[in-house]
PALUM-342881 format. One record per residue: x, y, z of N, C-alpha, C in turn; residue in one letter. Coordinates in steps of 0.1 Angstrom, whole numbers, padded with zeros to 4 digits, always signed. Example, Ala and Ser with C-alpha at 12.3 -4.5 7.8 and 13.67 -1.06 7.14 Angstrom:
<atoms>
+0132-0057+0078+0123-0045+0078+0132-0033+0078a
+0128-0022+0071+0137-0011+0071+0129+0000+0079s
</atoms>
This chain:
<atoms>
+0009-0012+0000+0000+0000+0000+0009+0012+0000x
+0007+0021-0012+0013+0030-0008+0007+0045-0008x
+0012+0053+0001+0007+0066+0004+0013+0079-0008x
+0002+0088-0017+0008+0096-0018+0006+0108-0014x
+0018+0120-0008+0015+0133-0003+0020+0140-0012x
+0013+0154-0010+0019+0163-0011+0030+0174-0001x
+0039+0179-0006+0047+0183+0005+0049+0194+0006x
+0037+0201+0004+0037+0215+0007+0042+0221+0020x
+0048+0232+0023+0049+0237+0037+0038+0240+0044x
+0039+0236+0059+0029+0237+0069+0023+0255+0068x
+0009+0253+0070+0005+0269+0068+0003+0273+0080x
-0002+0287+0083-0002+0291+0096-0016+0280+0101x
-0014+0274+0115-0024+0263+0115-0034+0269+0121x
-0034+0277+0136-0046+0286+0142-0052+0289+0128x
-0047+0299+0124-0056+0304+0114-0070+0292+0103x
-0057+0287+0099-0064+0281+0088-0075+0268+0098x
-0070+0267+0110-0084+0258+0116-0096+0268+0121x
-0095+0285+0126-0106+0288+0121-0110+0289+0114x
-0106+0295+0104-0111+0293+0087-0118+0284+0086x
-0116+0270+0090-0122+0258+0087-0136+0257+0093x
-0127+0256+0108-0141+0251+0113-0148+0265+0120x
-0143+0274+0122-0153+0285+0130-0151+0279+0144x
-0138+0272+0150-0137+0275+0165-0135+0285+0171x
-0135+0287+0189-0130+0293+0195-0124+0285+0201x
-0104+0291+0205-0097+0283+0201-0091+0283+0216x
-0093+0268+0232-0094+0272+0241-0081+0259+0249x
-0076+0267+0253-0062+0265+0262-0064+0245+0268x
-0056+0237+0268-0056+0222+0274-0044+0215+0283x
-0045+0203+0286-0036+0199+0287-0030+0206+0305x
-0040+0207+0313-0029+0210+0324-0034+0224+0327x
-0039+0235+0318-0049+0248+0322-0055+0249+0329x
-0057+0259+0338-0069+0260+0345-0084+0259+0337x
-0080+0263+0326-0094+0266+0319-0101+0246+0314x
-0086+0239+0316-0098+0227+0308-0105+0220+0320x
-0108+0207+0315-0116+0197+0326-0104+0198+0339x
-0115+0201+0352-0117+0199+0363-0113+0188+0372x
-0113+0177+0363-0110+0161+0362-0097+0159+0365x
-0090+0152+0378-0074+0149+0382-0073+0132+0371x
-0063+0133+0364-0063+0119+0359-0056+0110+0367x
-0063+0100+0364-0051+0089+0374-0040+0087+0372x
-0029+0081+0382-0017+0077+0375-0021+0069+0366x
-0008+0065+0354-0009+0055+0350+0003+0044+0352x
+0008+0036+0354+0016+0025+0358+0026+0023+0349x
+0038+0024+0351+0048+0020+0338+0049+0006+0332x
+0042-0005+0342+0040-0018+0339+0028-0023+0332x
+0027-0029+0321+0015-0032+0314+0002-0038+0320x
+0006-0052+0326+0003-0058+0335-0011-0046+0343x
-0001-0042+0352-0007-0032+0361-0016-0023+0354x
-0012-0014+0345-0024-0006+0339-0034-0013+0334x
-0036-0027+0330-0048-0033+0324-0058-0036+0342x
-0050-0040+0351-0057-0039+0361-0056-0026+0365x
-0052-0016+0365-0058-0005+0372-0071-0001+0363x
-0068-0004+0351-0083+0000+0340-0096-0010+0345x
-0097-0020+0350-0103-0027+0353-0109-0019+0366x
-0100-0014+0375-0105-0007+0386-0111+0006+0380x
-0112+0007+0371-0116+0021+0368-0134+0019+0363x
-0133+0009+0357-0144+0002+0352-0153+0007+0338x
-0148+0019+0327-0154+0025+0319-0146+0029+0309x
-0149+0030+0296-0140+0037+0290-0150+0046+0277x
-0151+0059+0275-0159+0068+0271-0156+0069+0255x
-0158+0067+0246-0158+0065+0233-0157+0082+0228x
-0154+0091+0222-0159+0098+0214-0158+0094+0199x
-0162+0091+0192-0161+0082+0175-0169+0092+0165x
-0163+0094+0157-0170+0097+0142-0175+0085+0130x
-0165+0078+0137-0173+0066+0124-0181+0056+0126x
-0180+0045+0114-0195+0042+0113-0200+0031+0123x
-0214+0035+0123-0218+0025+0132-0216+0011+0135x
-0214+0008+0128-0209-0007+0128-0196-0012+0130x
-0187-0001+0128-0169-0008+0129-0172-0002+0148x
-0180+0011+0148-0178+0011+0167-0188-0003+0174x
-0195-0009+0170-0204-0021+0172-0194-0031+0172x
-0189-0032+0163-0174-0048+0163-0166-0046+0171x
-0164-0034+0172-0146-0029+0180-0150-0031+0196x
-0162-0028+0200-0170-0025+0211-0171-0037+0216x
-0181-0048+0210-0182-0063+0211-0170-0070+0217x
-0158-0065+0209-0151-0077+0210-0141-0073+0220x
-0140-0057+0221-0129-0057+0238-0137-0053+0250x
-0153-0061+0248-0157-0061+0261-0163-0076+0265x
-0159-0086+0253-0157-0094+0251-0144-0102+0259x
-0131-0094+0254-0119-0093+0262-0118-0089+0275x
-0123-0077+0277-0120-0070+0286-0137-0067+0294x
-0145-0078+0302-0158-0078+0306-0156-0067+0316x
-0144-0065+0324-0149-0057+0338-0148-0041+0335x
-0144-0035+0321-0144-0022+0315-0159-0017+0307x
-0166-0016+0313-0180-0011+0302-0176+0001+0289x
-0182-0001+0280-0181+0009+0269-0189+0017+0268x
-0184+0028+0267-0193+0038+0267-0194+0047+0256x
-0200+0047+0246-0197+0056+0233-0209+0070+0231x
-0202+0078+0228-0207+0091+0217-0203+0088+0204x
-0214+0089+0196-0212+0089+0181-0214+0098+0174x
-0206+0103+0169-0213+0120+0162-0217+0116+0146x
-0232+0116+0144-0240+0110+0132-0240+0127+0124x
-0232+0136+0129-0225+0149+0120-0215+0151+0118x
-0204+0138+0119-0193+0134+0113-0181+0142+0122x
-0170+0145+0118-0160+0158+0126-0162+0168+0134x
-0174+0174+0125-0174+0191+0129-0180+0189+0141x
-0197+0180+0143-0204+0176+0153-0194+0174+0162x
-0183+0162+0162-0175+0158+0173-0169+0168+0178x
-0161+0178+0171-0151+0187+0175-0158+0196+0181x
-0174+0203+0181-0182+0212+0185-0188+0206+0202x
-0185+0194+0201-0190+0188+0218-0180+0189+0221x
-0166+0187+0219-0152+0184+0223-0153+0199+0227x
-0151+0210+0220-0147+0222+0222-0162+0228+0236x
-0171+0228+0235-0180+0226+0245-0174+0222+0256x
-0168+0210+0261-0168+0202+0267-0155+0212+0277x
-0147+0214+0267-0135+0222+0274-0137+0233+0281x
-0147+0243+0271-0153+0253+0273-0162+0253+0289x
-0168+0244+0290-0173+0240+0304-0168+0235+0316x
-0157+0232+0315-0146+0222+0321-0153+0212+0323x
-0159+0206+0316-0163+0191+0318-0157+0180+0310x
-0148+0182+0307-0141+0174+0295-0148+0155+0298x
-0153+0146+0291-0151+0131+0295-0150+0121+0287x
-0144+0123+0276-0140+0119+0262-0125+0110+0269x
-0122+0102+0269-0114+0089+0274-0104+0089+0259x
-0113+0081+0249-0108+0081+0235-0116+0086+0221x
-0104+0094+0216-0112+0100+0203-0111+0098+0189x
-0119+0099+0178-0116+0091+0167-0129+0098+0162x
-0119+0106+0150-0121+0117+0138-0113+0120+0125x
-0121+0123+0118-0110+0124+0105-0112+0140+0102x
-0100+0152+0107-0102+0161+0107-0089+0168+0112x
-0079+0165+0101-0063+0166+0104-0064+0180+0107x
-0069+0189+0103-0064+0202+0108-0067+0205+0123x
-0079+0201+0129-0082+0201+0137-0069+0192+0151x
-0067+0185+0141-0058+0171+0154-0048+0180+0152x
-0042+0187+0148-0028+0194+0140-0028+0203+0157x
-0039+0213+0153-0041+0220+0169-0044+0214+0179x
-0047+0201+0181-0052+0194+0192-0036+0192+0198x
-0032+0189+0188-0012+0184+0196-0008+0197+0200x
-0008+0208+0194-0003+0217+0197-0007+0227+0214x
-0021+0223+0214-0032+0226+0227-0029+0216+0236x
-0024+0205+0235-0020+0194+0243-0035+0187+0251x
-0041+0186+0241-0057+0180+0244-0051+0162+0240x
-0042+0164+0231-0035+0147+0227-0030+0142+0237x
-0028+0130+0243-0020+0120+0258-0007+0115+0241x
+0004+0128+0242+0016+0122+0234+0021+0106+0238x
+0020+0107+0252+0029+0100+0261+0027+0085+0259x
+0014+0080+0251+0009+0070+0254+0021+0057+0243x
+0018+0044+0256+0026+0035+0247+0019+0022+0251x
+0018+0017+0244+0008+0007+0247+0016-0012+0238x
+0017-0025+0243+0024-0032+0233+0021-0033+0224x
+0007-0032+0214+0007-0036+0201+0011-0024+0191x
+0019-0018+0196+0023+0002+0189+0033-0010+0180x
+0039-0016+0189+0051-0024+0183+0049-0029+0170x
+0038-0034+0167+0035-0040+0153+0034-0028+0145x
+0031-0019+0144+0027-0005+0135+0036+0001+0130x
+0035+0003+0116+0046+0014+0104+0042+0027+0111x
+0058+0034+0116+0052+0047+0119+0050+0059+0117x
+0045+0054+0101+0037+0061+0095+0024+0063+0098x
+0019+0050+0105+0005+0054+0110+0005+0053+0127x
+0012+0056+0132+0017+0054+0147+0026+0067+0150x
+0024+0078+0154+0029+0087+0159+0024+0095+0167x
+0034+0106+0176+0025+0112+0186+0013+0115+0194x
+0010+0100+0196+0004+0100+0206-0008+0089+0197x
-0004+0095+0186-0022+0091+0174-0021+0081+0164x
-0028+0073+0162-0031+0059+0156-0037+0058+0144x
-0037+0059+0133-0049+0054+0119-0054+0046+0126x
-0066+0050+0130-0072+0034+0130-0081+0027+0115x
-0085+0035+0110-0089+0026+0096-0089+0039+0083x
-0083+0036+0070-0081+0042+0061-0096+0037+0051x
-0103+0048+0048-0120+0050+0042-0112+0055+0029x
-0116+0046+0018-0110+0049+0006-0127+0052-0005x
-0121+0060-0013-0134+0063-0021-0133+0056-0036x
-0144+0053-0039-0143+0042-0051-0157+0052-0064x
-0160+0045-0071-0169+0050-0080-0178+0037-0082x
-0189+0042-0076-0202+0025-0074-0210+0030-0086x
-0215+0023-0092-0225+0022-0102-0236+0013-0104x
-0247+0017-0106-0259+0008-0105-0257-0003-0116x
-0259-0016-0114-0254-0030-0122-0267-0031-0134x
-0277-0027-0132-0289-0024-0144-0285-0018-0151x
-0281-0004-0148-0281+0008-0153-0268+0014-0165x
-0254+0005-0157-0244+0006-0170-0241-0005-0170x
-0234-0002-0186-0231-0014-0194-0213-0018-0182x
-0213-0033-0183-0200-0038-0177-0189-0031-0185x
-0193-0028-0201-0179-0028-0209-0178-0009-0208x
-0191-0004-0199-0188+0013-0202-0183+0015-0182x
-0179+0008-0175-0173+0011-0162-0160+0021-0166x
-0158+0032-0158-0147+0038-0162-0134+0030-0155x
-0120+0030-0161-0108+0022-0156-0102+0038-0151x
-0106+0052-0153-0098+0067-0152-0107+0072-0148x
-0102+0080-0142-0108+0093-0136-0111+0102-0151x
-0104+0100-0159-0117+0108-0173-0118+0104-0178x
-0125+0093-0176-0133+0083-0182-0147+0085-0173x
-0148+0088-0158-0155+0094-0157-0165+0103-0157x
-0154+0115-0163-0156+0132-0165-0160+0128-0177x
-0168+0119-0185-0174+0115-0194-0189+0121-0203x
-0190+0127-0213-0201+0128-0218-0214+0118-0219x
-0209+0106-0217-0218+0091-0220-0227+0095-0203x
-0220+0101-0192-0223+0105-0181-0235+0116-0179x
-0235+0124-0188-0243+0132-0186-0261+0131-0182x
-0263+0139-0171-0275+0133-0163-0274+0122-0159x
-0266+0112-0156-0265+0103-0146-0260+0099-0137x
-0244+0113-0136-0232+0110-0124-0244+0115-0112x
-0236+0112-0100-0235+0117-0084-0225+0120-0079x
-0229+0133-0075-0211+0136-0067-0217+0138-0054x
-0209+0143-0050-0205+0147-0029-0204+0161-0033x
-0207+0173-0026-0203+0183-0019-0191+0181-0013x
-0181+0189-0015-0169+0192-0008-0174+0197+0010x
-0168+0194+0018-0171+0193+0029-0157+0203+0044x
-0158+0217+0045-0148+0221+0048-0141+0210+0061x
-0150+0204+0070-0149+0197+0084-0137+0186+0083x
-0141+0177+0069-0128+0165+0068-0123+0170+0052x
-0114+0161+0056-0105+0156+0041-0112+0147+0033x
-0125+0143+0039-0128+0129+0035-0138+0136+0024x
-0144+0146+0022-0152+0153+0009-0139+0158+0003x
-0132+0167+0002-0123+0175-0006-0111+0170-0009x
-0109+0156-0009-0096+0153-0014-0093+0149-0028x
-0110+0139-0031-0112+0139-0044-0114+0151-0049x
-0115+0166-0050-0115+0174-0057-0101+0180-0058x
-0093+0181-0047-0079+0184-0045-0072+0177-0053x
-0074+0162-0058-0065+0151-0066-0070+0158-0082x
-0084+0161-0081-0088+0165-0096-0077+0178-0101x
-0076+0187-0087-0067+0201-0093-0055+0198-0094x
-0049+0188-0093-0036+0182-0090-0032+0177-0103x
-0043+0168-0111-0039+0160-0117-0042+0168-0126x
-0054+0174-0132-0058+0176-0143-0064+0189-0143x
-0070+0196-0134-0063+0211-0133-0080+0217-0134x
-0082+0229-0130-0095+0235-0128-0105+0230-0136x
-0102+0225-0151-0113+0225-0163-0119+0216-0162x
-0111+0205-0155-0117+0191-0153-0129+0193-0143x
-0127+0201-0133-0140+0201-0121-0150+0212-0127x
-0151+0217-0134-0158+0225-0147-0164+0219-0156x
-0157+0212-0160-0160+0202-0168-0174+0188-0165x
-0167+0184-0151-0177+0176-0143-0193+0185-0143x
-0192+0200-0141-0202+0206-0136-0210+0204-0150x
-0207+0202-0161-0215+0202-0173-0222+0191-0174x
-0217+0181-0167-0226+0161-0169-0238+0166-0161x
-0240+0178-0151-0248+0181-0145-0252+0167-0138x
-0247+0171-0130-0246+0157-0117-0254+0161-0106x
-0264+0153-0099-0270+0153-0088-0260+0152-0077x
-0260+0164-0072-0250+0168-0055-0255+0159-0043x
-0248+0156-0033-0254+0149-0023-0244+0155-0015x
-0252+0160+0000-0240+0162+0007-0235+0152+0015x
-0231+0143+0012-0224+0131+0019-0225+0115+0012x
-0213+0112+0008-0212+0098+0000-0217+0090+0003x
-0222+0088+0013-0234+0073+0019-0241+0071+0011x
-0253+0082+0014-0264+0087+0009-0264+0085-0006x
-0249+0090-0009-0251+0093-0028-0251+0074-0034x
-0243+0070-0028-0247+0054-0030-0258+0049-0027x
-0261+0052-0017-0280+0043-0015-0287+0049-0028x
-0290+0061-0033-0293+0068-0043-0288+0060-0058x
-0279+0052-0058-0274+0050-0072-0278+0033-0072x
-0280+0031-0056-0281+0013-0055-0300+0014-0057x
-0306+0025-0056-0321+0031-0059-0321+0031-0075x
-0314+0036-0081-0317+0039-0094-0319+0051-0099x
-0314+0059-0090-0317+0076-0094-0307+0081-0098x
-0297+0074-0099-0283+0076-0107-0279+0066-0113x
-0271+0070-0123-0263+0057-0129-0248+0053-0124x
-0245+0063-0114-0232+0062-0113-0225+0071-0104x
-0213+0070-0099-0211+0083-0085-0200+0075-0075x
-0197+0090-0070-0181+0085-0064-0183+0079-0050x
-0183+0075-0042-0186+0065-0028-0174+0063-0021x
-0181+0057-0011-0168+0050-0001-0169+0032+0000x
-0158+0028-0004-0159+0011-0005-0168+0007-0001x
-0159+0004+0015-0170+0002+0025-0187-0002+0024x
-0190+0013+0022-0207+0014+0016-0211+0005+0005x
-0202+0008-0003-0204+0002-0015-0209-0011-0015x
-0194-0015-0007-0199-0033-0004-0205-0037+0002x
-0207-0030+0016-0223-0036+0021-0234-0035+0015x
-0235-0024+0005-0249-0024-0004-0247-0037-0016x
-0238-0036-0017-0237-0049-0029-0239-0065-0023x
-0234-0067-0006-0235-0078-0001-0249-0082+0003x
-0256-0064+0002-0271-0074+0009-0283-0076-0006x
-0274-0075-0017-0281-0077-0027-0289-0066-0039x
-0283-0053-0035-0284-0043-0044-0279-0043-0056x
-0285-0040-0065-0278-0039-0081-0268-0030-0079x
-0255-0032-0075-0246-0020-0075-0230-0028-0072x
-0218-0022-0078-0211-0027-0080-0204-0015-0080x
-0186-0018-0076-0181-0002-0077-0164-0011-0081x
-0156-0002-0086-0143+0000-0090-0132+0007-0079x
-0124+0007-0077-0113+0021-0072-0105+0023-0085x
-0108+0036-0085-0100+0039-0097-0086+0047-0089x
-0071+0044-0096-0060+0049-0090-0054+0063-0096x
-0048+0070-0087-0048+0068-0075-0061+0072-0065x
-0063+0067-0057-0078+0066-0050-0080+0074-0037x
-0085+0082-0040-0086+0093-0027-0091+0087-0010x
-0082+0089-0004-0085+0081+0008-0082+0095+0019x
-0092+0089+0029-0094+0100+0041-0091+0088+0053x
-0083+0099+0064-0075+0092+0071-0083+0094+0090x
-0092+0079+0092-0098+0083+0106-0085+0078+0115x
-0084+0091+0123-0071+0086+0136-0080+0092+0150x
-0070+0081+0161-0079+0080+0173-0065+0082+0181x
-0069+0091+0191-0058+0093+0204-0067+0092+0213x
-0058+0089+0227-0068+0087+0242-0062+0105+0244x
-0067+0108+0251-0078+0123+0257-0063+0121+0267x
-0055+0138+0267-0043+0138+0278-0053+0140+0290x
-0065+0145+0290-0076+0148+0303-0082+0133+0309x
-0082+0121+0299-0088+0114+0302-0092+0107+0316x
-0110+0112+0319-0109+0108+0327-0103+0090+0333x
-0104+0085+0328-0105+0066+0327-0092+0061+0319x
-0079+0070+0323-0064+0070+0314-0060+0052+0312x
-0063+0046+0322-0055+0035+0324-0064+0026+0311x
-0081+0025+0314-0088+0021+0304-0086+0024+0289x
-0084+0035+0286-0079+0043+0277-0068+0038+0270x
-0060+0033+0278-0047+0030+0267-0052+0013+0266x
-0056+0006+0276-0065-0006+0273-0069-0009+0255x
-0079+0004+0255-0092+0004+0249-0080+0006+0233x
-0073+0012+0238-0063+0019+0224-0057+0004+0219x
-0046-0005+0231-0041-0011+0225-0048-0022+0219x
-0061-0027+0220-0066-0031+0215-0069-0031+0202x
-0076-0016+0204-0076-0010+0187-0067-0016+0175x
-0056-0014+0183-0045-0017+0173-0035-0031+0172x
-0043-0041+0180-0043-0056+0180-0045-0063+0165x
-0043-0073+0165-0047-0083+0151-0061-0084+0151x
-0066-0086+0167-0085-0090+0165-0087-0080+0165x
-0086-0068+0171-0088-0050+0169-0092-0047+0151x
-0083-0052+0150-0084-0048+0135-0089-0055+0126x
-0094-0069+0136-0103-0082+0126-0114-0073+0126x
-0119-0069+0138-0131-0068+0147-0135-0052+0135x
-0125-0045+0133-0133-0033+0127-0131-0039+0109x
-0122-0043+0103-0126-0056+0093-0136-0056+0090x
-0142-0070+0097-0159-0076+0096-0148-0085+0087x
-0163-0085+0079-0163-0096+0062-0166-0088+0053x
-0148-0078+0051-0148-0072+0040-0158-0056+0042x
-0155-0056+0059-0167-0047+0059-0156-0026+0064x
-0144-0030+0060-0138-0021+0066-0124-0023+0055x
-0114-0009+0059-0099-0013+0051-0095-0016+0064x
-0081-0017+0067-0066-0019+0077-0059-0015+0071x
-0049-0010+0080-0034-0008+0077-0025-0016+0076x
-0031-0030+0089-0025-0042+0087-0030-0057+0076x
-0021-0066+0078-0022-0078+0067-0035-0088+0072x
-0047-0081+0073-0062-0088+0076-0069-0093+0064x
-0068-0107+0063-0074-0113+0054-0087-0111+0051x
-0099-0108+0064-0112-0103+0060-0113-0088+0055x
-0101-0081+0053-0102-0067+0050-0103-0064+0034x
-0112-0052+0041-0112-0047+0021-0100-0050+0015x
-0095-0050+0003-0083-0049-0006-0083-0035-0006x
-0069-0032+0002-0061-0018-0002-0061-0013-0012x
-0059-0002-0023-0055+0002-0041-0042-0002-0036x
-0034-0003-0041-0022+0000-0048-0013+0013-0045x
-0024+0023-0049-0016+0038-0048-0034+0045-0042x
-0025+0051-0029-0041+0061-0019-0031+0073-0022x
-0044+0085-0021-0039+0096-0021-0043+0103-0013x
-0036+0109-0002-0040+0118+0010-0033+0129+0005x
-0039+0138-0001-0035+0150+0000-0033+0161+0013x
-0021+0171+0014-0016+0179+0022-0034+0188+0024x
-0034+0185+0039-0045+0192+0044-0049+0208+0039x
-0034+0210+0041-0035+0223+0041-0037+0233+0032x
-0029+0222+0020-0037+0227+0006-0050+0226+0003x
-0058+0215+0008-0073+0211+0005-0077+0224+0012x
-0076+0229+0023-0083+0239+0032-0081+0253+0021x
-0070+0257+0019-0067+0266+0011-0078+0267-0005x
-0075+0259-0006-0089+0255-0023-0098+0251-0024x
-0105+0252-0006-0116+0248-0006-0126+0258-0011x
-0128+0265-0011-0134+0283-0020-0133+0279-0036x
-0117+0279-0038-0119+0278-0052-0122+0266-0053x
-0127+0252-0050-0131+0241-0056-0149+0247-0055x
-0150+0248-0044-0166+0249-0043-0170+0259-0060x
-0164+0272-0057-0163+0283-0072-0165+0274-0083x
-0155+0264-0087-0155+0257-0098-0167+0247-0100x
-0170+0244-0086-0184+0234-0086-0200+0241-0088x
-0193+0255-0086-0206+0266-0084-0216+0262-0076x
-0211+0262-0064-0216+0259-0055-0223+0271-0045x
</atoms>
């Protein structure tokens, strides 16, 4: 699997995360201003921190993703771990929703977010810098991890790749695009679905970021002429295409395949390189339930951790999981910071 970036220089980050998200942007990590909350020690012996987590008895979920990989992941380390109850927030408003109770939460000094998991690099960029991240955490299965996806403090926990699903009635097998302009297709016209670019994650704007990259303003101008039915979010635009109200449209595997496993006419490709958005999870430096926390983390990042959010084909990994989606070849995460910067002019081009 391999990653491509861009390697643009870091921009001013305060800024460009208001820009983004419209926070107010509030002191952590040890402030008077954050949670109230004394954390517990934690034990330099492994051993000991799984039993002090056990004495603690809870561990507080903050999650953006989908319902079902927090259902598997949930199941199976309380399965492992019976004397830690789980306890989840799910934000069904993806980043921004999560980061707006997070920022709340500080704001109040009530902080109780244990572990968190969001796809919203600009936002995590300031979270390290606010010291809302536990850097410190080390847990044994870190040791298995490229650390590429294992750094300060924060974890990939699953890489959401985007594919192009298309209704199996509706196009011909021999007219599936193998390119990305083979998409930006005239044979398309009145039948694509796109996403709205989305300023909160990388996970809307990266496919349009790869389009300026690769093939340059005319192409996402060009798209606007197939006159494509907008959706604001890729789920949705697949249930819509697995409906029949499209013939075709950009998605997230994942979706894709569950709609195809429970017998939808729909079928999808990854076209390379394949725009992928990156959900990473850190335990909370406030965490109330620290010892649980890094529990709950090394789990995460276990072989059944990663079966468990897997399924059957129901997720990607970072690691070698035989039930796991098939990786592309070549993913593309584009530099955040460019996406944020062109998020105006992509929308402009989309006339939005």
């Amino acid at each position: 699997m391999k990653y491509r970036r861009a390697g643009t220089p870091k921009s001013r980050l305060l800024a460009a995360t208001a820009l983004v998200f419209g926070l107010t942007l509030t002191a952590c990590g040890g402030d008077d201003s954050t949670s109230e909350t004394t954390a517990a020690e934690v034990p330099d012996d492994w051993d000991a921190v799984v039993e002090a987590a056990k004495e603690e008895g809870s561990v507080q979920l903050y999650f953006s993703i989908g319902q079902d990989i927090i259902d598997h992941l949930s199941e199976g380390f309380s399965e492992k771990y019976p004397e830690i109850d789980v306890e989840v927030y799910r934000s069904t408003g993806g980043s921004t929703t999560l980061i707006e109770r997070m920022e709340n939460d500080l704001a109040a000094n009530s902080w109780v977010a244990d572990v968190v998991d969001l796809a919203a690099p600009l936002w995590l960029e300031d979270a390290l810098d606010r010291g809302i991240v536990a850097t410190d955490v080390t847990v044994p299965n870190a040791e298995n991890w490229d650390p590429e996806y294992w750094k300060d403090g924060t974890m990939l926990l699953t890489p959401t790749v985007l594919c192009v699903a298309y209704n199996t009635d509706l196009v011909d097998p021999d007219d599936v695009p193998t390119t990305w302009e083979e998409l930006n297709d005239s044979r398309w016209s009145g039948q694509l679905a796109i996403f709205e670019p989305r300023p909160d994650t990388n996970s809307h704007t990266n496919l349009y970021q790869l389009f300026l990259e690769e093939f340059g303003e005319d192409f996402i101008t060009d798209l606007t002429e197939l006159d494509p039915r907008v959706w604001d979010n890729a789920n949705s635009l697949a249930e819509s295409i697995a409906a029949g109200e499209s013939a075709i449209g950009t998605a997230f595997t994942h979706k894709a395949e569950d709609l195809k496993k429970n017998g939808a006419p729909l079928d999808y490709v990854m076209l390379e390189p394949a725009p992928t958005f990156l959900n990473t999870t850190f335990v909370a430096a406030d965490a109330p339930h620290p010892n649980a926390a890094r529990v709950f983390f090394d789990y995460a990042m276990s072989e059944e951790g990663q079966e468990a959010i897997a399924g059957d084909r129901q997720g990607h990994s970072v690691l070698d999981i035989p039930s796991a989606l098939e990786n592309p070849d070549e993913m593309y995460v584009p530099d955040v910071h460019d996406s944020a910067e062109n998020y105006d002019l992509i929308m402009e081009l989309l006339g939005r």
